[in-house]
C-alpha positions as CSV (number, residue, x, y, z in Angstrom):
1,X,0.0,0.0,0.0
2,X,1.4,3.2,-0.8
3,X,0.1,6.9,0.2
4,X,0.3,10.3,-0.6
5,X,-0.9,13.3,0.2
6,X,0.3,17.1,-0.2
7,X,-0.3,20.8,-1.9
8,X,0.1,21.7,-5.0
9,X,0.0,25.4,-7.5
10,X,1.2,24.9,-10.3
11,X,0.0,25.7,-14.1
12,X,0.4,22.3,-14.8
13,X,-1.9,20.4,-12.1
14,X,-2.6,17.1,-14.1
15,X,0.7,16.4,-15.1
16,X,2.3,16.9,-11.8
17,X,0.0,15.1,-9.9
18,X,0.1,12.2,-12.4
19,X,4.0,12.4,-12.1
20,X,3.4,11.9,-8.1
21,X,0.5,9.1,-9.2
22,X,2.8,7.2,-11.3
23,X,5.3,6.5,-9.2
24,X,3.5,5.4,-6.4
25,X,1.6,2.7,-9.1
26,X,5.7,1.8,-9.7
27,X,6.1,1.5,-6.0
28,X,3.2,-0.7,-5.7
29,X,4.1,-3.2,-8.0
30,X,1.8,-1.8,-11.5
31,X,3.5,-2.0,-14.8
32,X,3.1,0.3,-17.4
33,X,1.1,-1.5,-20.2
34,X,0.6,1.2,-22.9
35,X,0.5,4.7,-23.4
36,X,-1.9,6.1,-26.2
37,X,-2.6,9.5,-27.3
38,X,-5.8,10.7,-28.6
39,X,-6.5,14.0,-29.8
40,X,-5.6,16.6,-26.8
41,X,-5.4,14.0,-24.3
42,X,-2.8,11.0,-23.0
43,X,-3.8,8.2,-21.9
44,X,-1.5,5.7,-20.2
45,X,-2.8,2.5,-19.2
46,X,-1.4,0.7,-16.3
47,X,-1.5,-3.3,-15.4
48,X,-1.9,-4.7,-12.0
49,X,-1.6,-8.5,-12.4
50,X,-2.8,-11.3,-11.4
51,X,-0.3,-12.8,-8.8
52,X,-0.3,-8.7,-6.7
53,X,-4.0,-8.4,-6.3
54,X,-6.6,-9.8,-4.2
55,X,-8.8,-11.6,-6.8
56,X,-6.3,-12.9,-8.6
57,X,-7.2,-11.6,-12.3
58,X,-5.5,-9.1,-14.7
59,X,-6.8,-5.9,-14.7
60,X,-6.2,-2.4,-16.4
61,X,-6.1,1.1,-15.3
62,X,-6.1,4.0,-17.9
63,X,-5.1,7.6,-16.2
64,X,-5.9,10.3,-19.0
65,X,-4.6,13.6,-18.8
66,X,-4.7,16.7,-21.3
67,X,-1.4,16.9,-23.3
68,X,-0.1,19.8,-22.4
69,X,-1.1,18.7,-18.6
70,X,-3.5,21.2,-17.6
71,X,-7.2,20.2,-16.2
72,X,-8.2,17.1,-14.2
73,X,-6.6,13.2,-14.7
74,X,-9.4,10.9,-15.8
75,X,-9.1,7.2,-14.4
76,X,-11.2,4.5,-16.1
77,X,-11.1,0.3,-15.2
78,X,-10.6,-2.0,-17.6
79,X,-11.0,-6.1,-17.6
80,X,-8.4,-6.4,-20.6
81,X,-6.4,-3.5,-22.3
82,X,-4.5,-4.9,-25.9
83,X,-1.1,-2.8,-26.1
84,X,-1.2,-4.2,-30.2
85,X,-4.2,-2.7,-31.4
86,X,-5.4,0.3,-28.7
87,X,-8.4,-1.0,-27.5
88,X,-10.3,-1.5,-24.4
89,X,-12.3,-4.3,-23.2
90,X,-15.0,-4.5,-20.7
91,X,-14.6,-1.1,-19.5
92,X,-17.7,0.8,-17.4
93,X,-19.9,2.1,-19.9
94,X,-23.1,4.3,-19.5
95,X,-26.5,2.8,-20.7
96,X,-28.3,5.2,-22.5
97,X,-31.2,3.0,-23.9
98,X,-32.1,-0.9,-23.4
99,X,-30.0,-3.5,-24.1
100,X,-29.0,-6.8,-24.5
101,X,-25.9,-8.0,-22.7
102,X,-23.3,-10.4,-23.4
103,X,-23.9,-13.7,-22.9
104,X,-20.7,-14.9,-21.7
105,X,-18.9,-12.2,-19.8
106,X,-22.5,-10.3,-19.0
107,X,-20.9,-7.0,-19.9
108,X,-22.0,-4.4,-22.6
109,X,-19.4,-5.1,-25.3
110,X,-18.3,-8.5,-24.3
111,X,-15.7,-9.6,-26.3
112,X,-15.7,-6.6,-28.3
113,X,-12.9,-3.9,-27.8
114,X,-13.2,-0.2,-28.3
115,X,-10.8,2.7,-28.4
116,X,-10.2,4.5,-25.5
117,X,-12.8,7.6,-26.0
118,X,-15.5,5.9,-27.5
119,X,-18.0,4.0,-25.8
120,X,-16.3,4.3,-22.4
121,X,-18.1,6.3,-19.3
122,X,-16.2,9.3,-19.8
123,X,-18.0,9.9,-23.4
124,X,-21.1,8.0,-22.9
125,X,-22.5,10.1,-20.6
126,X,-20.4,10.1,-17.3
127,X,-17.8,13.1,-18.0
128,X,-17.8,14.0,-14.8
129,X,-18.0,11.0,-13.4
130,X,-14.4,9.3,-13.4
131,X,-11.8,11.9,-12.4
132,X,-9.3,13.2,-9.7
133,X,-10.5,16.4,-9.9
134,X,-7.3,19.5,-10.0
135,X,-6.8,23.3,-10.3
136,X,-4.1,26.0,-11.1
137,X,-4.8,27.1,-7.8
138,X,-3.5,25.8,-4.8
139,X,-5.5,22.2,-3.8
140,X,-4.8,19.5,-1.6
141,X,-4.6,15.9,-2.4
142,X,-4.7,12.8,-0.4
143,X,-4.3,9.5,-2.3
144,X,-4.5,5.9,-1.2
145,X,-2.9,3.0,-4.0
146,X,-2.5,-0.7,-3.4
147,X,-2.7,-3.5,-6.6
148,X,-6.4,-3.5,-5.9
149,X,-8.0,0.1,-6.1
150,X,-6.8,3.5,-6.1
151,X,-8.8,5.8,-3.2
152,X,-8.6,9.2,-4.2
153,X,-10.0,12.4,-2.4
154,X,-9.0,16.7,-3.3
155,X,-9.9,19.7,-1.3
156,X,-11.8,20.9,-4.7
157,X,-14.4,18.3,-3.4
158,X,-13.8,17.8,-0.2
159,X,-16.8,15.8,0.8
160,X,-16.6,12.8,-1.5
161,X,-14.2,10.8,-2.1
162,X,-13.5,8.8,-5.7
163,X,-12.7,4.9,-6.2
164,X,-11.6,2.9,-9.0
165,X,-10.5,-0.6,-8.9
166,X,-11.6,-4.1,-7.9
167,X,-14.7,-4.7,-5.1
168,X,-14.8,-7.6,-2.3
169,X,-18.3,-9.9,-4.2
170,X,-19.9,-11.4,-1.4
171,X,-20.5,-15.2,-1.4
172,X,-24.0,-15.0,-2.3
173,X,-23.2,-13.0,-5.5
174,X,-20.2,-14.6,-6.1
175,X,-21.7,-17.7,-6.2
176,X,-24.3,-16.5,-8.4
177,X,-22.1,-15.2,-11.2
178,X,-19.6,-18.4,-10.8
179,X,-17.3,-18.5,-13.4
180,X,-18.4,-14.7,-15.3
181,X,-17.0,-12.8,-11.7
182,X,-14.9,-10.1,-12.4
183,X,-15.8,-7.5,-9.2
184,X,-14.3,-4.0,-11.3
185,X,-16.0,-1.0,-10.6
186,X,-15.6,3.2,-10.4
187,X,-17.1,4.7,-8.0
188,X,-18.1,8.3,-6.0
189,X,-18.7,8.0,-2.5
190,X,-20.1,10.5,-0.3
191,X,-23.0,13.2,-0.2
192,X,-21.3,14.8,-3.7
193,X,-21.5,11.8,-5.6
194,X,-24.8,12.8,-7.7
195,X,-23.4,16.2,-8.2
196,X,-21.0,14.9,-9.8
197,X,-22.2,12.8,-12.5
198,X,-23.8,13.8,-15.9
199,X,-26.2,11.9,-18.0
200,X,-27.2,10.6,-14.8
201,X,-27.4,10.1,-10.9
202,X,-25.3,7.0,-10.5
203,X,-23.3,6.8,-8.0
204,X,-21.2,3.6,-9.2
205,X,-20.8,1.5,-12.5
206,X,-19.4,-1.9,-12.7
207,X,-17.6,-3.3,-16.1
208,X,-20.0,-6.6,-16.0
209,X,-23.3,-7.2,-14.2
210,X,-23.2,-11.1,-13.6
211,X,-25.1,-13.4,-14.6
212,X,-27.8,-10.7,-15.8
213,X,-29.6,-10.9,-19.2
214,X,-30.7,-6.9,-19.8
215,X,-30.1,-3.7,-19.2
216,X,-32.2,-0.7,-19.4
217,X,-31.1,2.8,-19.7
218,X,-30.9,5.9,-16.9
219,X,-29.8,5.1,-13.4
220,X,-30.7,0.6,-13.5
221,X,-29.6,-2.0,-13.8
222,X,-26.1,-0.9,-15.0
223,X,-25.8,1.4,-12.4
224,X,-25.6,0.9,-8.8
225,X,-26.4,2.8,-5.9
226,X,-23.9,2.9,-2.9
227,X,-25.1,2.1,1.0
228,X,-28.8,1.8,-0.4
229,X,-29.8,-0.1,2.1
230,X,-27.9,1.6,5.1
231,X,-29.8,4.5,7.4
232,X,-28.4,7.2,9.6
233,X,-29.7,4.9,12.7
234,X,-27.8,1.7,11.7
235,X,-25.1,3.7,11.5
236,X,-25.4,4.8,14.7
237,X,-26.0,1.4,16.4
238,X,-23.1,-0.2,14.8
239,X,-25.1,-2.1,12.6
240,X,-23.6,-4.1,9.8
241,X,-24.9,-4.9,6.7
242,X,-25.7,-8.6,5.8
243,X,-22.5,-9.9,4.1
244,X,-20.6,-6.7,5.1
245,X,-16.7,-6.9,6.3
246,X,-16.9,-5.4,9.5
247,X,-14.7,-2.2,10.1
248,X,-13.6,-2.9,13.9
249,X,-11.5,-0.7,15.8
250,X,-12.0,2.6,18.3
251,X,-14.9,4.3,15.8
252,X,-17.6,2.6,14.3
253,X,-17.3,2.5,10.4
254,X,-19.5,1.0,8.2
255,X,-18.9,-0.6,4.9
256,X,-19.4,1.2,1.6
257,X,-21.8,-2.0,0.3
258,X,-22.8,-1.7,-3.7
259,X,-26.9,-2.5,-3.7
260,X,-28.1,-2.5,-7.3
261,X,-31.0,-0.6,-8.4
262,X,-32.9,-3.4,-9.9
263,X,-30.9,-6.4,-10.8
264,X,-33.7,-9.6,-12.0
265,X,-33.2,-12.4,-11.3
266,X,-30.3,-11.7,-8.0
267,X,-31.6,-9.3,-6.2
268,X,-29.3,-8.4,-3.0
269,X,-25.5,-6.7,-2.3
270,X,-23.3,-7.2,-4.3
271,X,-20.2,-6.7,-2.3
272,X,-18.4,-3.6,-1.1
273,X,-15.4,-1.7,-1.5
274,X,-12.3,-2.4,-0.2
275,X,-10.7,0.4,2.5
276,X,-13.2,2.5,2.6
277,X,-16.2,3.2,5.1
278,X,-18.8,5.7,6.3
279,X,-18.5,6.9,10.0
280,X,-20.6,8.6,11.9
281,X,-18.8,12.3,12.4
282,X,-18.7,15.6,14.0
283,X,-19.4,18.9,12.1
284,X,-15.7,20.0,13.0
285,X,-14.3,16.9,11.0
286,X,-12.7,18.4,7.7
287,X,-10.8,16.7,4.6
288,X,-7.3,15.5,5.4
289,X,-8.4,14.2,9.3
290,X,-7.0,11.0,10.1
291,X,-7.8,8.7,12.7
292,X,-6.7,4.9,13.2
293,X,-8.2,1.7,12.7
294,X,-6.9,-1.7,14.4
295,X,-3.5,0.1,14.3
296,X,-3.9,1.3,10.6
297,X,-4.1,5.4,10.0
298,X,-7.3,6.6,7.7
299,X,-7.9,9.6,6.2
300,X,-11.3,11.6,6.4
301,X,-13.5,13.5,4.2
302,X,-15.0,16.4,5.1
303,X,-18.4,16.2,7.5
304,X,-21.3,16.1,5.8
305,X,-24.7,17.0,7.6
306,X,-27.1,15.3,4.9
307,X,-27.2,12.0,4.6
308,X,-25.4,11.7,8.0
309,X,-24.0,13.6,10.7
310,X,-21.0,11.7,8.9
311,X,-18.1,11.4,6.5
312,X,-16.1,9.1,4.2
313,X,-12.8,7.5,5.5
314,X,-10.9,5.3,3.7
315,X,-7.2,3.9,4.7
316,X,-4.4,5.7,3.9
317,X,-1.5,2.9,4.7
């Protein structure tokens, strides 16, 4: 697990923050797979295989910036990423309109690969949806990398807290899927996460939807809600949800569990994200806080008095 967290002002905010990015995926044991350049933007597309992460599959992380490495850096998942031709393969994509998914890997496109800024979130619908967001003024960063996600939170919006990577299926769903499982999501999390988005109020996509036939288009079954099931006083008591990885230490934290809208024929959670948790705050808790957690220091997002008293924490190292 690596961490990192600073200031920066500078004219060039995405490339110097990638700079910082990059070598902490090096640290962490990510190769780089490919770099690709479209138009007015870079895109190069990392690998965190098999053998460092905790599912045990492949898997493909494309940071985009502008060229001349101004604006914000874009991060989108991918399930397979070929060096040889460009393209992308069972990326998160926005549903516009009904469709039918794959029948194999239960995924938009299936075995079908696409160029980088085609059919992927950030074009189909979702530009705001997928970034570390910068500025050329002075910001504050706070970044949390291991083989399996990437946890990243700014002071430009300091309430929520973005997440791109792999996601813990519980048995149930697992089990469900068998052998079409590939748990790779993006996600928002925190009171900002709607705000956010465009062409929509999802909260969370994943690259495949297991097992599952259809798709229509807006905010179902492709898109998932986050803590949908979970309430203030739940929260408050300590409550778990069913499945959940309990959070244990001095505060109570409660998973971040991915509850689908409407998901025929499973119908449940999914699973939930690795490292990161709500927790019941105080108004005076601010981005950049840290507490600790069975020995381990995590960072905090700024209090949030709707849904909540609360914030977003995730682990830091």
């Amino acid at each position: 697990m690596s961490y990192i967290t600073g200031t920066l002002t500078t004219a060039t905010p995405a490339g110097d923050l990638y700079t910082l990015i990059a070598a902490e995926l090096t640290a962490t044991g990510w190769t780089l797979h490919d770099t690709v350049v479209i138009g007015g933007r870079t895109h190069r597309v990392w690998k965190s295989a098999a053998a460092g992460n905790v599912a045990g599959l492949d898997w493909y992380l494309d940071v985009a910036i502008a060229t001349g490495n101004t604006g914000h850096i874009w991060l989108l998942p991918f399930e397979f990423f070929d060096s040889a031709t460009d393209l992308g393969y069972r990326g998160p994509s926005y549903v516009t309109s009904s469709i039918t998914l794959d029948a194999t890997t239960f995924s938009r496109y299936g075995a079908t690969g696409y160029a980088l800024e085609t059919n992927w979130a950030p074009v189909a619908g979702h530009t705001g949806f997928n970034k570390i967001t910068t500025a050329t003024t002075s910001f504050g960063y706070w970044i949390s990398i291991t083989r399996n996600r990437v946890i990243a939170l700014t002071s430009l919006i300091p309430s929520s807290v973005f997440y791109v990577g792999l996601y813990e299926s519980y048995a149930p769903s697992a089990a469900f899927a068998g052998a079409a499982n590939f748990p790779l999501i993006i996600a928002t999390v925190g009171p900002d996460a709607n705000s956010s988005t465009s062409g929509g109020t999802a909260a969370a996509i994943m690259t495949r939807y297991p097992r599952i036939s259809s798709a229509t288009g807006g905010t179902s079954d492709m898109v998932l809600t986050l803590n949908g099931s979970l309430n203030f006083d739940e929260m408050r008591t300590g409550a778990v949800p069913a499945g959940a990885t309990p959070i244990t230490g001095r505060f109570e934290a409660i998973p971040v569990t991915l509850v689908p809208i409407a998901t025929s024929p499973y119908f449940g959670t999914w699973g939930q994200l690795y490292d990161i948790a709500f927790i019941a705050a105080q108004a005076t808790v601010v981005r950049g806080d840290t507490m600790t957690i069975d020995g381990n220091p995590w960072v905090l997002a700024t209090y949030s008095a709707s849904p909540g008293p609360l914030a977003v924490t995730f682990r830091a190292a």
